[in-house]
C-alpha positions, 0 to 999 in steps of 0.5 A: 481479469473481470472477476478481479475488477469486480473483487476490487468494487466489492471491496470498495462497495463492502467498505464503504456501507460497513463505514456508512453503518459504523459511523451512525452507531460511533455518532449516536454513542453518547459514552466518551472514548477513553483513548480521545475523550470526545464522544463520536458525535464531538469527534465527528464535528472536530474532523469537520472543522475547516481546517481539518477538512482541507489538511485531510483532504490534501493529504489523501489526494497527495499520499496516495497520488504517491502511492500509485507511484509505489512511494507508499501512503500510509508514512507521509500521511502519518506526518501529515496527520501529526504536522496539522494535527488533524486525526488524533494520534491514538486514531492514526493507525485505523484511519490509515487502514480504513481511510486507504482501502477505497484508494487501494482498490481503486489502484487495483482496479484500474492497473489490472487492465494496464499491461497483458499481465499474465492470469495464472502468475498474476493470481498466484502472485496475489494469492500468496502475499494474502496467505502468507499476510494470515498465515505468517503474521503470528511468527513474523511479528516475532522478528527483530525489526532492526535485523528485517530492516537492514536486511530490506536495505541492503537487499532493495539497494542491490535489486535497485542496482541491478534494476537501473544496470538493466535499463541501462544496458549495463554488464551482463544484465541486458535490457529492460526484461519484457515478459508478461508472465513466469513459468518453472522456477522463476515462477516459483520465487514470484510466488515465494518472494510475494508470500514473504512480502505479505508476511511482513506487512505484519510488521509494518513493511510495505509490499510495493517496493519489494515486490516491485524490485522483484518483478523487474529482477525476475526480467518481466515488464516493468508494468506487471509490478503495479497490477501484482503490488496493488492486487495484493494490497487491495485484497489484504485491505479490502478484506481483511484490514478495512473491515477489522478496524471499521469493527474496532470504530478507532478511526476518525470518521470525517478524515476517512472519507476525505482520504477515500474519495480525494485519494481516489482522485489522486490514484487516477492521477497518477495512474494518467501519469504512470500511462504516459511514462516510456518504459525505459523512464518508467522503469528508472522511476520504479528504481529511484524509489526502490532506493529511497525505500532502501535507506527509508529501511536503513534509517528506520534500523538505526533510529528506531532499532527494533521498534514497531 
């Protein structure tokens, strides 16, 4: 557990120095970006602008004080962006990645501790959605999107069905399950399912609600979902997504720093929060917003059809 803490601030450490360098090499560039036109010395001074600074600031603290929740960061702080007009809309995806990754390990670090989560499936667990994010992505990105997105609705309605029956004692599901860890061939879907997860966020669905919906079917306690969700997302971001868009320099310099160090203080918010949730109020909540991301999924598939 130690290593995977020191992972998590690494992570955090290996981000923030490649943002400090990249920013003074995007600042001293005098050659207009072709996607904003600006320099990055006037894109620079346009984040720092008053207004700019208190909607990006807010919206870190917000969105990822959701995303400790298992809501998700990266949609409401698109709409933010757009409403406030404060990134740049060709800016949005690279500051999404760049701006979150401190928030994320953050999460990461600090729900590692939060229940006795068993190590071997917490690793396996972690380990898969990373491989199966690299080794997928090429194929997964092939899908029909509105195929994959009715296919997550209906499959996080019924998990979430079944989460609530769970709780509440309802038919032949019992209680709320209370296993830290998995063996034989429970195991064996926890590791399979979280592969499958990593592999579609290649097409843009989140991990969290997935994975959450998973761990509380699986019968384990309702907290395993948080270290196992955020290890795995810590990890792909930290190490992968981060550090690729940092190279590509699309992101808006000013507003990922506000994303990383108010959602930061947002992550710690709720993470007091989620700790002083009964299990049993815990579990209801990881079960409210399975299904809201449920007909998040069905709304996407009918709006936006295939679309990315």
């Amino acid at each position: 557990m130690y290593i995977m803490k020191g992972l998590c601030v690494i992570g955090i450490l290996l981000n923030v120095i490649l943002m400090i360098r990249k920013n003074k090499e995007l600042r001293a560039n005098p050659e207009k970006d072709p996607g904003t036109g600006m320099t990055g010395e006037e894109l620079w001074q346009k984040g720092k602008q008053p207004k700019n600074l208190v909607a990006t600031s807010i919206t870190g603290f917000v969105a990822n004080f959701l995303d400790t929740l298992g809501i998700g960061s990266f949609a409401p702080s698109s709409a933010s962006f757009k409403l406030t007009k404060s990134v740049d809309d060709i800016l949005v995806p690279g500051t999404l990645n760049v701006g979150d990754t401190v928030p994320v390990c953050v999460e990461a670090f600090l729900f590692f501790g939060f229940v006795d989560m068993d190590i071997l499936t917490l690793v396996l667990m972690i380990v898969a959605s990373v491989v199966g994010s690299f080794v997928m992505a090429d194929i997964v990105t092939k899908f029909d999107r509105k195929k994959v997105r009715y296919a997550l609705f209906v499959g996080l309605f019924i998990l979430a069905t079944v989460i609530l029956m769970k709780v509440m004692a309802i038919g032949p599901f019992g209680t709320v399950g209370t296993e830290l860890g998995l063996r034989g061939v429970k195991l064996v879907i926890a590791v399979v399912g979280n592969f499958v997860f990593g592999a579609l966020m290649s097409i843009g669905v989140g991990l969290y609600a997935p994975c959450m919906a998973m761990v509380l079917a699986l019968g384990m306690d309702a907290g395993c979902a948080f270290p196992a969700m955020m290890g795995s997302c810590a990890y792909l971001m930290a190490f992968g997504n981060g550090p690729k868009f940092i190279a590509q320099g699309r992101y808006d310099m000013v507003a990922c720093w506000t994303q990383a160090i108010f959602g930061a203080i947002g992550v710690y918010c709720a993470y007091a929060f989620v700790s002083s949730l009964p299990l049993e109020t815990l579990t209801k909540v990881i079960a409210v917003i399975v299904y809201i991301t449920a007909f998040l999924y069905l709304h996407d598939a009918i709006k936006k059809g295939s679309a990315a």
